[in-house]
C-alpha positions as CSV (number, residue, x, y, z in Angstrom):
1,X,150.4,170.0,136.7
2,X,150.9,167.8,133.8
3,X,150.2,168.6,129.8
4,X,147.1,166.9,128.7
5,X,149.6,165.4,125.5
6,X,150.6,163.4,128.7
7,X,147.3,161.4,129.8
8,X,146.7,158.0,128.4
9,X,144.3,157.5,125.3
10,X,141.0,157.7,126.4
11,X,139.8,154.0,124.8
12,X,136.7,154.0,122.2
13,X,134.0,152.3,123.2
14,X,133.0,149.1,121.0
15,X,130.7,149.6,117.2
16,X,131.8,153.5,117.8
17,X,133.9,155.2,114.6
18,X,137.3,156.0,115.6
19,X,138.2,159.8,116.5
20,X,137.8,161.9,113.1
21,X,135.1,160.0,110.9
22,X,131.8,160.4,110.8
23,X,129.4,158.1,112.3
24,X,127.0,157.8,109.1
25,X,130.1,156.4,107.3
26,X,129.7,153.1,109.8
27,X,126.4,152.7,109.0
28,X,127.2,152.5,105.7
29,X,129.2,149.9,105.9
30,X,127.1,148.1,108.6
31,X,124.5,148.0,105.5
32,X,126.9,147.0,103.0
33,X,129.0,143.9,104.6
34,X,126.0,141.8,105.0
35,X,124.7,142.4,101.3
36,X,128.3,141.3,100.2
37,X,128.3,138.2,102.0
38,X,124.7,137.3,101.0
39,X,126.3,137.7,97.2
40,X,128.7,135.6,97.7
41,X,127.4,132.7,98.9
42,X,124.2,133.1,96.4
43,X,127.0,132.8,93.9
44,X,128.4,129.7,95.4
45,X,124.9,128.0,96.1
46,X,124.3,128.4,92.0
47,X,128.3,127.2,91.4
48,X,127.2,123.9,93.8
49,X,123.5,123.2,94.2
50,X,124.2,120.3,96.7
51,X,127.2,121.4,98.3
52,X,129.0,118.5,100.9
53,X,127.6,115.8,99.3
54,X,125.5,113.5,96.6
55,X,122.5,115.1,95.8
56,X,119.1,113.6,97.3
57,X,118.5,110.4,96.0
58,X,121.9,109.3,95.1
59,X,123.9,106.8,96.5
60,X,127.5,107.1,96.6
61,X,129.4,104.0,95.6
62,X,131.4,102.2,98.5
63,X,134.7,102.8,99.9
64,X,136.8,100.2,98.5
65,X,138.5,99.5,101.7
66,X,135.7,98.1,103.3
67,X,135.7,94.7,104.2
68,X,133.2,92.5,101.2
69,X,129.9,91.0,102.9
70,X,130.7,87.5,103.7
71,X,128.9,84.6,101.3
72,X,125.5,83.1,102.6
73,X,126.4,79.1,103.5
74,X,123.9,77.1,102.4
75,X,122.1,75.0,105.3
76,X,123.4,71.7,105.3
77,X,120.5,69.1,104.1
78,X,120.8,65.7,105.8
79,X,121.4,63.2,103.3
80,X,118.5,59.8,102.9
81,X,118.5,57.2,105.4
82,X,121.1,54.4,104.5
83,X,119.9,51.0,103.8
84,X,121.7,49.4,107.1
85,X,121.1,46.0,108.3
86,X,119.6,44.5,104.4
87,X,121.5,42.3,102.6
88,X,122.2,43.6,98.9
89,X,123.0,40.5,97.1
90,X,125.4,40.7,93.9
91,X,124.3,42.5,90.8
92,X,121.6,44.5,92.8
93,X,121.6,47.7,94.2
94,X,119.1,48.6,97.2
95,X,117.0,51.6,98.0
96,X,114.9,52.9,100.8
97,X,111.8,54.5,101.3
98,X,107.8,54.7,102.6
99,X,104.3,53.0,101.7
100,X,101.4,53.6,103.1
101,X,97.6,52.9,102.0
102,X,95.3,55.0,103.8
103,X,91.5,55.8,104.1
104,X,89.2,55.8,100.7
105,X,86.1,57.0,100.1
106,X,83.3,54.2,98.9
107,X,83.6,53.0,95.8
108,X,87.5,53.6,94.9
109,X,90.2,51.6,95.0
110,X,93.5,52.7,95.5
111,X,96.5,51.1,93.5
112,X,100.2,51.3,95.3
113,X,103.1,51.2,93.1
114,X,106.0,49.1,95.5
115,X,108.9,50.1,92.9
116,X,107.8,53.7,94.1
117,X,106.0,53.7,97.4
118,X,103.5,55.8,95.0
119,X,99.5,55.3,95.1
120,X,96.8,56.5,92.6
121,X,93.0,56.6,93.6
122,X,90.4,55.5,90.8
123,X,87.2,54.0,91.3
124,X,86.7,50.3,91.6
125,X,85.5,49.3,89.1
126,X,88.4,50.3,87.0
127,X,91.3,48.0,86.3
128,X,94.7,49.1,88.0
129,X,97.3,50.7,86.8
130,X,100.2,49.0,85.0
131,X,103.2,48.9,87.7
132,X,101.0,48.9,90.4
133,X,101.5,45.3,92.8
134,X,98.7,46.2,95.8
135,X,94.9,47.5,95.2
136,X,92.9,48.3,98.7
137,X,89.4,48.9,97.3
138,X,85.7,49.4,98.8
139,X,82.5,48.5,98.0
140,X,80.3,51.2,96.9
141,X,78.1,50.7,99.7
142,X,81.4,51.0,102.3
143,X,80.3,47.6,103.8
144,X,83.4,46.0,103.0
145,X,87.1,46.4,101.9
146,X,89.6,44.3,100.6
147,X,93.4,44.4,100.3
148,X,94.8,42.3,97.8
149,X,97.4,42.3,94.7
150,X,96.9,43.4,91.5
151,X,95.8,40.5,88.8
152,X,99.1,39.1,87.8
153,X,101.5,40.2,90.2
154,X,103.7,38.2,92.3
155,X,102.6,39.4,96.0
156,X,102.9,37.2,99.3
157,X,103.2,37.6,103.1
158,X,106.5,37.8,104.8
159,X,105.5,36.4,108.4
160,X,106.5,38.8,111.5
161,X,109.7,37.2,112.8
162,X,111.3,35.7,109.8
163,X,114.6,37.5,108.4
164,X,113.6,39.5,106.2
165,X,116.6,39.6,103.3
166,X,116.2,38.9,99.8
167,X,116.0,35.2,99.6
168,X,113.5,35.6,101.8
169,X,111.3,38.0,100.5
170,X,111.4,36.6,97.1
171,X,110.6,33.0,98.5
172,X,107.2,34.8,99.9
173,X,106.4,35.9,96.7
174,X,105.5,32.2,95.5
175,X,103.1,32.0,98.1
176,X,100.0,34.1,96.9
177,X,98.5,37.1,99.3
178,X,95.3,36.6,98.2
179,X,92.3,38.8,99.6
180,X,92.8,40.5,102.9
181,X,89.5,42.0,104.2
182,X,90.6,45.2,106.0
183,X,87.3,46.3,107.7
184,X,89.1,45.8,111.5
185,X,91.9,44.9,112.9
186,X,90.8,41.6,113.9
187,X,90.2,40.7,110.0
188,X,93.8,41.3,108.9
189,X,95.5,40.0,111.9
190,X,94.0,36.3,111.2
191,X,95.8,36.6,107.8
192,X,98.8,37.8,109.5
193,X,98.9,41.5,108.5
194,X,100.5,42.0,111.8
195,X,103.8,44.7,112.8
196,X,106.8,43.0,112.2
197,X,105.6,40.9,109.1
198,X,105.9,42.7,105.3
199,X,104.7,42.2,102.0
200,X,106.4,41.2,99.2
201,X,105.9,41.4,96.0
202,X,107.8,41.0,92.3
203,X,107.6,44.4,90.7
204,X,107.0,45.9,87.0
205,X,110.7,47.1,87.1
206,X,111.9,43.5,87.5
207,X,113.1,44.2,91.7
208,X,111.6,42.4,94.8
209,X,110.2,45.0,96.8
210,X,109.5,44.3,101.3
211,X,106.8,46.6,102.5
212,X,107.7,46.1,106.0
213,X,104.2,46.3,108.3
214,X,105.3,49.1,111.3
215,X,102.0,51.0,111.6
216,X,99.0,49.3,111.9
217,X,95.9,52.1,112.6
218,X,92.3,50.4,113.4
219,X,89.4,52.3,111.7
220,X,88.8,56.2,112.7
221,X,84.8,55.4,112.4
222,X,82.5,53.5,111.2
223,X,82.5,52.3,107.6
224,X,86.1,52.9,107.8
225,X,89.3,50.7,106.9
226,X,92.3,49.8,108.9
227,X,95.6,51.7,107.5
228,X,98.7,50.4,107.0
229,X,102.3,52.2,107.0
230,X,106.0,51.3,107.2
231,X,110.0,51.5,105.5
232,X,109.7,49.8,101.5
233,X,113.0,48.3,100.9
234,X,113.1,47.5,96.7
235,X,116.0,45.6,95.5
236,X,116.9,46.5,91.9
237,X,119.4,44.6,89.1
238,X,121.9,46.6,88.6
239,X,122.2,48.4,85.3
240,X,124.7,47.1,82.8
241,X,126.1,48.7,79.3
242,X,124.7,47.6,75.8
């Protein structure tokens, strides 16, 4: 039979106190290792009151290393039209743009400015503008309306199918417009207000502006007068030093 100094260590099972101390002594320290960690990190909180990181509301600046945000390109705008196909003769320079005259109520006239393409509404009975070449007005009891130019200015009719260049254009302008009722279609296209054709006129800024005719519009209702659109071409002297 064996000594009992012989048999293998019995093994202690696990949260018991070894062979010799007392069992309150582990309860003690049970108690005590959690209060000492609680200490510790109450002391660390107070060292670092936002610990990993910025505190709330901050924004930490950015890693230099990161690649810039590339510029904003500015969308491309489409230059004017060019003046193609017109004949700039020496010492001028040419531009390009709109007219129009439109609907006005009874009573007004409406002055267009041909250096511009511009138009200002007044009533009839005013005088025009200075610089303005073309007056559409109405009566005040809308029976009638009348385009015609200004008193003073150089203003004719380029007929539909002629060239329309300089020479040309400033040629019409010794023939004078005259009155153009504008009450229906039929009344302008007797005087030749037709699309294709243009007016021309000698301006205030000393140019030959074509209001070419490309939108005829009869009236929209009764009491109403025909509208007129198209390109304004204006031929200007070139500017030269003192």
């Amino acid at each position: 039979m064996s000594d009992a100094s012989d048999d293998p260590a019995v093994p202690t099972p696990e949260g018991s106190p070894p062979p010799g101390q007392p069992r309150w002594a582990w309860w003690v320290v049970g108690i005590l290792v959690p209060l000492i960690g609680t200490g510790v990190a109450a002391l660390q909180l107070a060292r670092d009151p936002h610990p990993g990181g910025s505190p709330p509301g901050d924004t930490a600046p950015p890693s230099a290393d990161l690649n810039p945000a590339a510029p904003a390109v500015p969308v491309p705008v489409p230059p004017a039209p060019p003046v193609s196909g017109i004949d700039v003769p020496l010492g001028y320079t040419a531009s390009h743009g709109r007219w129009a005259i439109g609907p006005i109520a009874c009573g007004e006239q409406q002055a267009l400015d041909l250096d511009t393409g511009l138009s200002r509404t007044r009533p009839a009975d005013e005088e025009p503008p200075p610089g303005s070449e073309l007056v559409h007005a109405r009566a005040p009891d809308c029976a009638t309306s009348t385009l015609s130019p200004r008193e003073g200015a150089a203003v004719g009719l380029l007929p539909a199918g002629e060239p329309q260049t300089y020479e040309r254009c400033l040629l019409a302008t010794g023939t004078p417009l005259g009155s153009i009722p504008t009450s229906t279609p039929e009344e302008i296209q007797e005087r030749g207000i037709v699309a294709g054709a243009a007016i021309c006129a000698v301006t205030g800024e000393e140019g030959v502006a074509m209001a070419v005719i490309a939108e005829v519009t009869p009236p929209q209702g009764p009491q109403e007068a025909v509208t007129l659109a198209g390109d304004l071409i204006v031929w200007q002297p070139e500017e030269t030093g003192a």
